[in-house]
C-alpha positions as CSV (number, residue, x, y, z in Angstrom):
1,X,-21.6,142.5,128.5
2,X,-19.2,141.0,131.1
3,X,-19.5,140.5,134.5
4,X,-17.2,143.0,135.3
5,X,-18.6,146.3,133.6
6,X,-21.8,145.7,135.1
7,X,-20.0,146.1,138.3
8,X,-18.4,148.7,137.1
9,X,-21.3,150.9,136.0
10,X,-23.0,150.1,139.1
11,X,-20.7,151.7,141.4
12,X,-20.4,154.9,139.2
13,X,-24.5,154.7,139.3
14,X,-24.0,155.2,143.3
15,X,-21.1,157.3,143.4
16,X,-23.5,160.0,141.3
17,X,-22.9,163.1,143.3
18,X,-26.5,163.2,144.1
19,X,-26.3,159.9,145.7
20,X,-23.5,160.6,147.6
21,X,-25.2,163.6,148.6
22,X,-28.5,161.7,149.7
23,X,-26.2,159.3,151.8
24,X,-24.3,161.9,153.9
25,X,-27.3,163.7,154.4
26,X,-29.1,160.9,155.7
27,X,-26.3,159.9,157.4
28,X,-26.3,163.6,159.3
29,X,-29.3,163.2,159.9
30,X,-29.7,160.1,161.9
31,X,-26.0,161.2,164.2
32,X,-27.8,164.4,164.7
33,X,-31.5,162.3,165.6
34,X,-29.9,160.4,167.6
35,X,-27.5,163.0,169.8
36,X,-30.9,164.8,170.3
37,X,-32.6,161.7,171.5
38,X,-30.3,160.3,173.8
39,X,-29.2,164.2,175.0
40,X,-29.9,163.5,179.1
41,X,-27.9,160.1,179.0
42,X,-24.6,161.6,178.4
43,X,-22.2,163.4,180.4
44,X,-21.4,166.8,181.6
45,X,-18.3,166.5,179.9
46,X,-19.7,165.6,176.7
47,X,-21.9,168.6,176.4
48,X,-19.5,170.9,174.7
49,X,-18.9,168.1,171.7
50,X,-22.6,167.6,171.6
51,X,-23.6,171.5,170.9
52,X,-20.9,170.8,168.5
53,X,-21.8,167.9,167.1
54,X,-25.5,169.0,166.3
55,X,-24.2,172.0,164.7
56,X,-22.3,170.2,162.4
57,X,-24.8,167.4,161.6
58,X,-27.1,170.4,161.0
59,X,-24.8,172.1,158.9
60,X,-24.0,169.1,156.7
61,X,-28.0,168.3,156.5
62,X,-28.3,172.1,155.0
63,X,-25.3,172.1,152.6
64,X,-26.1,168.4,151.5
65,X,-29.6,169.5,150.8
66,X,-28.1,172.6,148.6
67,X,-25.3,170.8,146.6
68,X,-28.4,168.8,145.2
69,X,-29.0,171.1,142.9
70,X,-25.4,172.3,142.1
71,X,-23.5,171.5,138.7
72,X,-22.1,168.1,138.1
73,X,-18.2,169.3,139.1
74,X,-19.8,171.7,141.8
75,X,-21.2,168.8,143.6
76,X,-18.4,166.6,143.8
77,X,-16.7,169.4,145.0
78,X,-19.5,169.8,147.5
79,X,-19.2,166.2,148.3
80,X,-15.3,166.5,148.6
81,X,-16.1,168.6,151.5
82,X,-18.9,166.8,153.0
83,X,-17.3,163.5,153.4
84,X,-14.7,165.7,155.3
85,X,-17.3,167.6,157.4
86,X,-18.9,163.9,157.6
87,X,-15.3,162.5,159.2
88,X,-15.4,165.3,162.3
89,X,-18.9,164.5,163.0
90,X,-18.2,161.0,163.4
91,X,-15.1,161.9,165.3
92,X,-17.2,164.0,168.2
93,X,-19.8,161.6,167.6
94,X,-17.2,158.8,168.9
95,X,-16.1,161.6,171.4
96,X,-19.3,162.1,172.7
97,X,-20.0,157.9,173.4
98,X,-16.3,157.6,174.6
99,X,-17.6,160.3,177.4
């Protein structure tokens, strides 16, 4: 076996929908953990982007936790739309420390 195919199958091992799944729900999890815990430090002005932002983080938690146990083609539909979901979060999240 070369080199390159073990490469290869590795990256299709963590690109399993599952595993994507696990990542962007961890990864909503910690944004939304640490928007909660640092909640008094930021701004007025970022208040409106935060109610936002933990809605969002909770939402993507939920339907991360869901597509788990979807179909194969469901999922990476599901995961389609995370990584999208994922991208606005990180966008107020950037909003938010920019604030």
């Amino acid at each position: 076996m070369s080199g390159k195919n073990v490469n290869s199958n590795r990256k299709q091992a963590f690109r399993k929908p599952t595993n994507v799944l696990k990542a962007i729900q961890s990864k909503a999890i910690n944004i939304r953990k640490l928007l909660k815990k640092n909640e008094k430090t930021f701004g007025k002005k970022a208040w409106g982007n935060m109610d936002d932002a933990l809605e969002l983080a909770a939402s993507i938690e939920a339907l991360a936790s869901h597509a788990a146990n979807l179909q194969a083609a469901d999922a990476i539909v599901m995961v389609e739309l995370l990584e999208l979901m994922l991208e606005e979060l990180d966008y107020k999240l950037t909003c938010i420390l920019a604030s």
